[in-house]
C-alpha positions as CSV (number, residue, x, y, z in Angstrom):
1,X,48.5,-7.5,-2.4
2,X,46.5,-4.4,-2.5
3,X,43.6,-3.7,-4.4
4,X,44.2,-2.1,-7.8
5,X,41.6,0.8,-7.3
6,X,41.2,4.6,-8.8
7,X,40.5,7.1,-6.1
8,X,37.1,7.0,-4.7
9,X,36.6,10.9,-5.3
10,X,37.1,10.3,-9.2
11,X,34.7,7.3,-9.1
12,X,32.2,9.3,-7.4
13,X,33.0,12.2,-9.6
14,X,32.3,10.4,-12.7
15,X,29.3,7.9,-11.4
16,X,27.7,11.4,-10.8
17,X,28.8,12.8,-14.2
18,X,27.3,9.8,-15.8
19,X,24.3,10.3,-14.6
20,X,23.4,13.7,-15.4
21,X,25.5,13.6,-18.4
22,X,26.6,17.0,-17.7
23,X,29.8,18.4,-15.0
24,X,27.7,21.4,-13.5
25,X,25.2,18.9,-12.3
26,X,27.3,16.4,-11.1
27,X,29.2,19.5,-9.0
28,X,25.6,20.3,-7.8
29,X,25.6,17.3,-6.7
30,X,28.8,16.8,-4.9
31,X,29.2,20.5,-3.5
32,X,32.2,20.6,-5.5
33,X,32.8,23.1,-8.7
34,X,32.6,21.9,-12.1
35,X,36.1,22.2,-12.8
36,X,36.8,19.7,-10.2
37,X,34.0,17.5,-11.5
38,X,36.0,17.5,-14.9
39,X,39.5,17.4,-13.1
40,X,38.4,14.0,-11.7
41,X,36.9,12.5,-14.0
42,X,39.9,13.4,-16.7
43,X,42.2,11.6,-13.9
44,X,40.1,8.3,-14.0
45,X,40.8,8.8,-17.6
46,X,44.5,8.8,-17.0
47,X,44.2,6.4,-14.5
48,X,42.1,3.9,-17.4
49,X,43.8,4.9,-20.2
50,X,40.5,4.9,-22.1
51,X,38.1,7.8,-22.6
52,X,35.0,7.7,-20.6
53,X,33.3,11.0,-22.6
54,X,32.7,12.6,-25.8
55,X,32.9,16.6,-25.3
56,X,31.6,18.1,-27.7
57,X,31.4,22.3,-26.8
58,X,29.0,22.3,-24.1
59,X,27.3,18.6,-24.4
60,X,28.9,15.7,-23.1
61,X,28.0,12.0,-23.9
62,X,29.8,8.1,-22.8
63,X,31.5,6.8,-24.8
64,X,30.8,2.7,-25.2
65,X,33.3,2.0,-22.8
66,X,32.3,4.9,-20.0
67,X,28.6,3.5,-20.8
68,X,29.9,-0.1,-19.9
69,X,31.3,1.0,-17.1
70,X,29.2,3.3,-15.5
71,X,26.4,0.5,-15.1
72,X,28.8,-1.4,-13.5
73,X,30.3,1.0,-11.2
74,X,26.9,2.0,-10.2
75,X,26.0,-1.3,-9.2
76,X,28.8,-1.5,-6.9
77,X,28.6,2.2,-5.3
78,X,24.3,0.3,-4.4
79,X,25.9,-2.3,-2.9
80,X,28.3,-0.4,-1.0
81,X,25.2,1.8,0.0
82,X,23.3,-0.9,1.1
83,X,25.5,-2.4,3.4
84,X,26.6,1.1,5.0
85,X,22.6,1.6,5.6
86,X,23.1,-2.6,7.0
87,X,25.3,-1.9,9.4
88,X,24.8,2.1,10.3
89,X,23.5,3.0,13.7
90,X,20.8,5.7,13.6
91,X,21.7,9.0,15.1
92,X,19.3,11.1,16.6
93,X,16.4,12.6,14.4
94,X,16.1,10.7,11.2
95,X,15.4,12.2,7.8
96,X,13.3,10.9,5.1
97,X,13.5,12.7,2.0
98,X,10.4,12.1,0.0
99,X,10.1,13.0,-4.7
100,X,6.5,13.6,-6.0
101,X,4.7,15.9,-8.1
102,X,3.3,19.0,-6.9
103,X,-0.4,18.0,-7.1
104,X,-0.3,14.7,-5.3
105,X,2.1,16.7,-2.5
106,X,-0.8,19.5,-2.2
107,X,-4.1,17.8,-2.8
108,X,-3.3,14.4,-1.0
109,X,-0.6,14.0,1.2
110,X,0.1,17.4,3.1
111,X,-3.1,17.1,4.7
112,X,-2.9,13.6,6.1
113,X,1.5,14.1,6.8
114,X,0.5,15.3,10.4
115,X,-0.8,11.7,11.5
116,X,2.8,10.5,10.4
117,X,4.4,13.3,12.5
118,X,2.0,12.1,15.2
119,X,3.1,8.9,15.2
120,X,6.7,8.9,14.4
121,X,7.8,12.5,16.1
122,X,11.5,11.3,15.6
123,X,11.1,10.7,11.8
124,X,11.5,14.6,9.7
125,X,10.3,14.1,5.8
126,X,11.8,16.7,3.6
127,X,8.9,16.9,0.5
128,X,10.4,17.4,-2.6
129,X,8.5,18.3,-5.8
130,X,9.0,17.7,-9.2
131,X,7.2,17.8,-12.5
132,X,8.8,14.8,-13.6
133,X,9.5,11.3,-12.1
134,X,12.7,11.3,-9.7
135,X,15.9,8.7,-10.6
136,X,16.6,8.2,-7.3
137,X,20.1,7.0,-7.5
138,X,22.7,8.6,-6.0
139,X,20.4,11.9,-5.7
140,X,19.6,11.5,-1.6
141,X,15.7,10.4,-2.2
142,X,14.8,7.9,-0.3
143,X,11.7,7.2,-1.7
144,X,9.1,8.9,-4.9
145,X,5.8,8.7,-5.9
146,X,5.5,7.9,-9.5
147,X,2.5,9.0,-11.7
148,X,2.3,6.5,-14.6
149,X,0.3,4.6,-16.8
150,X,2.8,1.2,-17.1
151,X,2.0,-0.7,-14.5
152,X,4.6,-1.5,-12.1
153,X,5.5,-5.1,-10.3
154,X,5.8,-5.2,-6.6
155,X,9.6,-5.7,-7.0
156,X,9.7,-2.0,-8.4
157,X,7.0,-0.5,-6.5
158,X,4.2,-0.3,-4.7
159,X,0.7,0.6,-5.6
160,X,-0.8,3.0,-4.0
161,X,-4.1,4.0,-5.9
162,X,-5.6,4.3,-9.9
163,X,-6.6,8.2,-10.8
164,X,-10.6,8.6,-11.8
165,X,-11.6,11.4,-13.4
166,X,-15.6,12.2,-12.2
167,X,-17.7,15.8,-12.4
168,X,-18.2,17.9,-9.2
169,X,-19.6,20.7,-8.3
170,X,-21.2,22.7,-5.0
171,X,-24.3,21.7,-3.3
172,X,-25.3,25.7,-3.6
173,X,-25.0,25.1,-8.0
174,X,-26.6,22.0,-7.3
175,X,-29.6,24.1,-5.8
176,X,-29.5,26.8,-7.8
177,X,-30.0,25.0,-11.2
178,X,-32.5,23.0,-13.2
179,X,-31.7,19.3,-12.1
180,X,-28.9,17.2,-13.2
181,X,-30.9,13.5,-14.4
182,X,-28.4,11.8,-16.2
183,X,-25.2,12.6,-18.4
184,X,-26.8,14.2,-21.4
185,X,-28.2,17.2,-19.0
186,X,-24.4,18.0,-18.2
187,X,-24.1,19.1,-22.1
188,X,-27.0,22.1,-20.8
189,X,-24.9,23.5,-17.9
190,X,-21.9,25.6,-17.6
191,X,-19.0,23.2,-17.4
192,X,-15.9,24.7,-16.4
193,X,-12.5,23.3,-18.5
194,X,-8.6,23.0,-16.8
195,X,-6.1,24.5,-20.3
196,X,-3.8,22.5,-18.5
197,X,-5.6,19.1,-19.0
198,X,-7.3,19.8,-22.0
199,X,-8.4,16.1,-22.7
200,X,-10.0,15.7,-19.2
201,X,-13.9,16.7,-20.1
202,X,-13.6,15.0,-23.6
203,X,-12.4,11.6,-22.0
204,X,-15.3,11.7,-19.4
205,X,-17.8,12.7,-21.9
206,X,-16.8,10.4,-24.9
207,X,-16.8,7.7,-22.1
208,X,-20.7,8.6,-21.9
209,X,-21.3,8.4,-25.5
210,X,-21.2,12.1,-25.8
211,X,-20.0,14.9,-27.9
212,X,-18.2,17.9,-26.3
213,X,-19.2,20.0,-28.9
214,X,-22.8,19.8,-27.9
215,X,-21.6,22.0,-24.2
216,X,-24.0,25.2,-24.3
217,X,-21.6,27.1,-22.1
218,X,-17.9,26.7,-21.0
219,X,-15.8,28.1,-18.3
220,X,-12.1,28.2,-19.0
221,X,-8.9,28.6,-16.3
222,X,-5.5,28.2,-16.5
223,X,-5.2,25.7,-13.6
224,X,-6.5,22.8,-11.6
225,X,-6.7,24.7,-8.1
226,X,-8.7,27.5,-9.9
227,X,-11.0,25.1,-11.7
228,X,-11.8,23.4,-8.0
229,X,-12.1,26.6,-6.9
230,X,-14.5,27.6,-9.6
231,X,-16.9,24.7,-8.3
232,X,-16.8,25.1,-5.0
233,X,-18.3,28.8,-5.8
234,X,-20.8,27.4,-7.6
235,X,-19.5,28.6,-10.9
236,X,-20.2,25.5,-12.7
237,X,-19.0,21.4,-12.7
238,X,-15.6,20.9,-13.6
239,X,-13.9,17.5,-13.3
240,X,-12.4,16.3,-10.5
241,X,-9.4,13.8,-9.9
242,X,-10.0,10.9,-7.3
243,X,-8.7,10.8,-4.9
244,X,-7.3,14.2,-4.7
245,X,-10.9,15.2,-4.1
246,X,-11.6,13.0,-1.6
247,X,-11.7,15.0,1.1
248,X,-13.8,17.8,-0.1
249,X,-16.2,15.0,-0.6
250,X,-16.4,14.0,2.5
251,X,-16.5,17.6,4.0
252,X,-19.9,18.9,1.6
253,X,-17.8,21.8,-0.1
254,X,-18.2,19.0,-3.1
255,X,-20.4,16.9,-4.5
256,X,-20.5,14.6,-7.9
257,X,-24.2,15.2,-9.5
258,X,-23.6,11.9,-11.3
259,X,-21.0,9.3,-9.3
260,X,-20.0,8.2,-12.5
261,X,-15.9,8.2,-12.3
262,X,-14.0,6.9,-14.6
263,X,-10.5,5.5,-15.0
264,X,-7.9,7.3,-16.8
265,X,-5.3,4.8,-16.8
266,X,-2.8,6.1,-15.0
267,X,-1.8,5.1,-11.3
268,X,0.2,6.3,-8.7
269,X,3.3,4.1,-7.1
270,X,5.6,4.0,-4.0
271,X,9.0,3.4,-5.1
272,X,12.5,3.8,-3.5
273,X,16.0,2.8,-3.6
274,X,17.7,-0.5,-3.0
275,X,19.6,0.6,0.1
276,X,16.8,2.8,1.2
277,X,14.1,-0.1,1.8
278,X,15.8,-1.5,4.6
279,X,15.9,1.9,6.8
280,X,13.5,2.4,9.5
281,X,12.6,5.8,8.7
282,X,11.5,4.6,4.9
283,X,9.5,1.2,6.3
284,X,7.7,3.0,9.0
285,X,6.6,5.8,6.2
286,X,5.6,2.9,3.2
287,X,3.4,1.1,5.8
288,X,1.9,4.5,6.7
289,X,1.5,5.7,3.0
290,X,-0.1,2.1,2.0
291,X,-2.3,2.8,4.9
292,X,-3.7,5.9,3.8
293,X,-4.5,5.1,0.1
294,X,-8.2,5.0,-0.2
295,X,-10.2,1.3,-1.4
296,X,-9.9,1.2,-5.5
297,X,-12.9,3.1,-6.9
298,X,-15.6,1.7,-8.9
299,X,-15.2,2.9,-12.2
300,X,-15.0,2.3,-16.0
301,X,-12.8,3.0,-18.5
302,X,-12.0,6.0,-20.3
């Protein structure tokens, strides 16, 4: 006797639909239009006899039932993935599609990705930026680096490295101003401060036992790029994110008056998809990646 299954093109429609809780989406998705998407998916009703959504004008929730099954159904559409990627021959150039936040893609890992190409010429990664962490499920990324401050077990993900927060600035400011001894002579220099991490100076200097209020003279940009930039000019000392700055420490164009970093609580992690971890492309770029992460800093706490 046959299996008793709905058509795979409304399971996938719906799994999809699910997901994003919206049609257009899920069409995105599929390369299909969102009248199909909801064409399908009201079929798998038929097909059920249940309804799997509320629609309400333009928003669209599960119901219990589609809830219920939609973590069921996406449980088996992982397995089925996982064998395929098993059992599938590669074919020709590999692709590695890789989620992370646009920092982390600029600062860190664009200018070490040409050792990776060096090494594994056959392997293309596709970089894929996002302000906010990736579900990878059924989206095509094989793997995303995660900025969080819950700590992850190795089941989930790998660690890669812990942010530090530290003050830099350029050798010329360091020459061209009365001498840095000591956190409390920060508060007499011009410190320059990123709107769009607002808490980053107060963190560092309540850490020190010190008042931001007491700064004589502040600096203020819009964005961290301009803020690096801003040092590197020797405009003034802004704060600096480890290991993002890394490499301008090790080239001269920055230097930390007081190596002083400390934690912020957040980390970085590796993590990718069931049926992902077992492909060549994604094994070869996880032992590379884990490679690259620099030895945990010392630091304290903010």
């Amino acid at each position: 006797m046959g299996r008793r299954l709905p058509p795979f093109a409304a399971i996938k429609a719906f799994e999809a639909a699910a997901r994003h809780c919206n049609f257009q989406q899920a069409a995105d998705e599929l390369l299909i239009s969102s009248s199909a998407v909801s064409h399908q998916v009201k079929a798998l009703e038929d097909h059920l006899g249940i309804q799997l959504f509320i629609r309400n004008n333009n928003r669209l929730s599960l119901t219990a039932e589609g809830s219920s099954y939609h973590v069921e159904l996406r449980e088996a559409l992982d397995l089925i993935e996982q064998a395929t990627a098993r059992v599938a021959k590669p074919r020709g150039r590999t692709y590695l599609t890789v989620s992370l936040f646009p920092a982390i893609a600029e600062m860190w890992l664009i200018p070490r990705l040409g050792k990776f190409h060096e090494a594994h010429p056959d392997i293309t990664v596709r970089l894929m930026t996002n302000t906010r962490p990736s579900d990878l499920a059924g989206t095509g990324v094989d793997l995303a680096i995660h900025y969080t401050s819950s700590p992850m077990d190795d089941a989930n993900g790998d660690f890669l490295f812990r942010e530090a927060i530290v003050p830099v600035c350029s050798p010329k400011y360091i020459e061209q101003t009365s001498k840095i001894e000591g956190a409390r002579s920060l508060l007499e220099h011009t410190l320059v401060f990123c709107n769009s991490e607002p808490g980053e100076w107060a963190d560092w200097l309540t850490n020190q036992g010190l008042p931001q209020a007491d700064v004589a003279h502040w600096l203020e940009l819009d964005a961290r790029s301009s803020t690096l930039r801003a040092a590197k000019e020797g405009l003034g000392i802004a704060i600096g994110r480890k290991p993002f700055i890394d490499d301008e420490i090790a080239d001269g164009s920055l230097v930390m008056p007081l190596p002083t970093p400390v934690v912020t609580g957040f980390s970085y992690y590796l993590v990718s998809t069931k049926p992902s971890r077992g492909m060549t492309g994604v094994r070869r770029f996880r032992e590379w990646l884990l490679s690259m992460c620099p030895a945990e800093p010392k630091a304290r706490v903010a």
